[in-house]
C-alpha positions as a Markdown table, in Angstrom:
| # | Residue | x | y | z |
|---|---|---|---|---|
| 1 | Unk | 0.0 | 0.0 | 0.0 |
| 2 | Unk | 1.5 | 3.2 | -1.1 |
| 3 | Unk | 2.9 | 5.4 | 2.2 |
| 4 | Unk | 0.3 | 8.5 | 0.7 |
| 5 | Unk | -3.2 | 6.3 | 1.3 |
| 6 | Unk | -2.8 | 5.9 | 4.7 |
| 7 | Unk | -5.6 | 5.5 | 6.8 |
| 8 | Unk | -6.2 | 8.7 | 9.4 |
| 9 | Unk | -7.5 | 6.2 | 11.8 |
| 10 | Unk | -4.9 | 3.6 | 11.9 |
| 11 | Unk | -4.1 | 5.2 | 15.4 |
| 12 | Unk | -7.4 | 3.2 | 16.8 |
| 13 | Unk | -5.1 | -0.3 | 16.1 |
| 14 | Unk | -2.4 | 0.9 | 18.2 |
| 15 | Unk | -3.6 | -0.2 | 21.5 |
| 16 | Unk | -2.8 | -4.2 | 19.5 |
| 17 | Unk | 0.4 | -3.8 | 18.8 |
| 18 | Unk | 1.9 | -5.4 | 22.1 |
| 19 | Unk | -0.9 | -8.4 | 21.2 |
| 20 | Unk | 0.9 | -11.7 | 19.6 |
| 21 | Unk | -1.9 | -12.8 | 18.1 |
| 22 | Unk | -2.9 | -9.2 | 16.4 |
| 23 | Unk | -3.0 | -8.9 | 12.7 |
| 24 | Unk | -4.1 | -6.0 | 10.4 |
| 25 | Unk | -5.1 | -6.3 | 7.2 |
| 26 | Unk | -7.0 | -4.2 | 3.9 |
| 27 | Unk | -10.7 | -5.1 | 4.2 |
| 28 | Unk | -13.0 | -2.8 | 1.4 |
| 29 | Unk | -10.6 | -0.2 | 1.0 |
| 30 | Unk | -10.3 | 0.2 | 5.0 |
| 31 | Unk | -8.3 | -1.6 | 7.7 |
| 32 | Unk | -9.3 | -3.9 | 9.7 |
| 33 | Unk | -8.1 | -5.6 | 13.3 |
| 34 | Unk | -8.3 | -9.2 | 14.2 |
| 35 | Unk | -7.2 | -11.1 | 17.4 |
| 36 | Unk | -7.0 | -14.5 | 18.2 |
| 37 | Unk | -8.2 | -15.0 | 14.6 |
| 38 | Unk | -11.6 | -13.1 | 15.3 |
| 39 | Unk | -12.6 | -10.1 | 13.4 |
| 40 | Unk | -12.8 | -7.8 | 15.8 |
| 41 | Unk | -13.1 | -4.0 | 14.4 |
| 42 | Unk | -12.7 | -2.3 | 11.2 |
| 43 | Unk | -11.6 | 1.5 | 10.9 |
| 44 | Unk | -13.0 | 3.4 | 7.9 |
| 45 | Unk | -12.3 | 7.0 | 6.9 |
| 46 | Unk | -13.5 | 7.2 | 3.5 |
| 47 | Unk | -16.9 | 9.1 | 2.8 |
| 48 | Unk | -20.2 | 8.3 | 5.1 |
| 49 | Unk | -21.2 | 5.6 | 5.6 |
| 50 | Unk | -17.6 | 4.4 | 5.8 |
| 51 | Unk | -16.1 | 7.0 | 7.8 |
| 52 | Unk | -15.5 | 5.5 | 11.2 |
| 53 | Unk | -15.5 | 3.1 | 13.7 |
| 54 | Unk | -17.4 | -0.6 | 12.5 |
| 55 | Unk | -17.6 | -3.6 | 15.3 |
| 56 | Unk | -17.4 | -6.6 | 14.2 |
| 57 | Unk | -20.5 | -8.3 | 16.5 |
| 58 | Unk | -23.3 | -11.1 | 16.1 |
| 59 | Unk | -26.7 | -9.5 | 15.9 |
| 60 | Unk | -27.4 | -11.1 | 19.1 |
| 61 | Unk | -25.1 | -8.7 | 21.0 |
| 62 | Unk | -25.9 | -5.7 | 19.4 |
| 63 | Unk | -28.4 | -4.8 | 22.3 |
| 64 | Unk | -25.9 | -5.4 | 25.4 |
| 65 | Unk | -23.1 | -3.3 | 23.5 |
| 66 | Unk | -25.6 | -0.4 | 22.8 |
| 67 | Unk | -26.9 | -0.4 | 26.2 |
| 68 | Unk | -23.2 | 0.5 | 27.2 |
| 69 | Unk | -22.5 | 2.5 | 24.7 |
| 70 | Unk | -25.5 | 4.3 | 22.8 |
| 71 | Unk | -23.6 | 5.9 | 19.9 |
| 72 | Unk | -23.2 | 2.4 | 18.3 |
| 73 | Unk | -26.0 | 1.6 | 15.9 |
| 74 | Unk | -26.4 | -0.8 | 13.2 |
| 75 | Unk | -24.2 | 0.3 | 10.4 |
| 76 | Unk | -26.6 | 1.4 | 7.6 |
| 77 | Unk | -25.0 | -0.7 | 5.0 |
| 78 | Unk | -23.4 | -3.8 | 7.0 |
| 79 | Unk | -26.4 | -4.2 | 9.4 |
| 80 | Unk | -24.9 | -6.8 | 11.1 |
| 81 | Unk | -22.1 | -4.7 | 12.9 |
| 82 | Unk | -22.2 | -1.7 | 14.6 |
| 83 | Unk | -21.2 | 1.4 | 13.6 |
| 84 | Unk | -20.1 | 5.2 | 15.3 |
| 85 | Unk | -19.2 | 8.0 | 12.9 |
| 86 | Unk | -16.0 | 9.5 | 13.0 |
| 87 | Unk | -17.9 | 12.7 | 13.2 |
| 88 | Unk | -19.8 | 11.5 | 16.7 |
| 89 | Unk | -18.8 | 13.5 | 19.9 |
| 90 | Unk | -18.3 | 10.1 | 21.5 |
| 91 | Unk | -16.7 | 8.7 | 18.7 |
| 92 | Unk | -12.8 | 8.6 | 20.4 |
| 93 | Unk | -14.3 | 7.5 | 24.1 |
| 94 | Unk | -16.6 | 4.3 | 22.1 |
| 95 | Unk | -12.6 | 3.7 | 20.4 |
| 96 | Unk | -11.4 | 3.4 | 23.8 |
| 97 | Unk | -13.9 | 1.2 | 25.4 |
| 98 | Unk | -13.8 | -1.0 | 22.2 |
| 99 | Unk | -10.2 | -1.6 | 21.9 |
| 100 | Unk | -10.5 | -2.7 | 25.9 |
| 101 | Unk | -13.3 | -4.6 | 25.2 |
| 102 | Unk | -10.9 | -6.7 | 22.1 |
| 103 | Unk | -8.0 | -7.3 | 24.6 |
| 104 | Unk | -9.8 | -8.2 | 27.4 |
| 105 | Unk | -11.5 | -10.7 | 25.2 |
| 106 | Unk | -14.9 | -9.5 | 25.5 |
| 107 | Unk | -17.1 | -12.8 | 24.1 |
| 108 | Unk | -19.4 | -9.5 | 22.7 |
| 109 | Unk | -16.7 | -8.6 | 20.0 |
| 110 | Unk | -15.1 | -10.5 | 16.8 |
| 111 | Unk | -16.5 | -12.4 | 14.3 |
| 112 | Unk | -14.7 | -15.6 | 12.5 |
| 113 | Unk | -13.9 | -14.4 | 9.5 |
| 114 | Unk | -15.6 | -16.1 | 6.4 |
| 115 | Unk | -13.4 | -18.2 | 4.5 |
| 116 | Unk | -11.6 | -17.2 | 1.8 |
| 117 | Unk | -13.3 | -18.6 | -1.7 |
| 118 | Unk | -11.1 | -20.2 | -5.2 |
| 119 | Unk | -9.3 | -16.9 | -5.9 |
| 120 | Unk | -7.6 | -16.6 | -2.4 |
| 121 | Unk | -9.7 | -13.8 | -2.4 |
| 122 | Unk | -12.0 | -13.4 | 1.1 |
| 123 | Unk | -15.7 | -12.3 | 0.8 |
| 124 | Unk | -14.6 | -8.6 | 1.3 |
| 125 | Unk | -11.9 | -8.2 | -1.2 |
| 126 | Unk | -12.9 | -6.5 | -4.2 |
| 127 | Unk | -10.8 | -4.5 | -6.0 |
């Protein structure tokens, strides 16, 4: 990847770095985090509604992370993930309490990731 697309959030993975099992990778032109093999959160800054924070959740545990944190809302696209705007005034303190939430292992974060098809390719690479 080019040093001049750089992601303006790539800050929010910095609290993995000192994980083992942490791994970054390009997911739909934005970067995403996994630990212990879980996708855990993807950071978007391209325009809305990919311009922020997306947590990688079942559906099932939408309501208990909402109830903590009400900025998160279904992502208006990927309506099985949560979603805060870059733009929301509790935008940095929900990137705080998520990252904690990933390293402490919090069973209400991370998805597996869906395997990758023929091509080598995953579901979300599309070029």
């Amino acid at each position: 990847m080019p040093a001049s697309i750089r992601n303006s959030l790539a800050w929010i993975f910095e609290a993995f770095e000192r994980d083992s099992t942490y791994i970054h990778k390009r997911m739909f032109g934005c970067d995403a985090a996994y630990v212990d093999g879980l996708l855990c959160l993807v950071a978007a800054d391209r325009g809305e509604p990919w311009n922020g924070l997306l947590v990688c959740t079942s559906q099932e545990r939408h309501a208990a992370l909402v109830d903590e944190m009400p900025a998160l809302q279904p992502h208006p696209v990927l309506r099985k993930w949560l979603y805060v705007p870059q733009d929301d005034p509790a935008f940095e303190t929900i990137v705080e309490r998520m990252t904690a939430l990933v390293l402490a292992r919090d069973r209400r974060v991370g998805v597996e990731p869906k395997p990758r098809g023929r091509g080598g390719k995953s579901a979300f690479s599309r070029r």
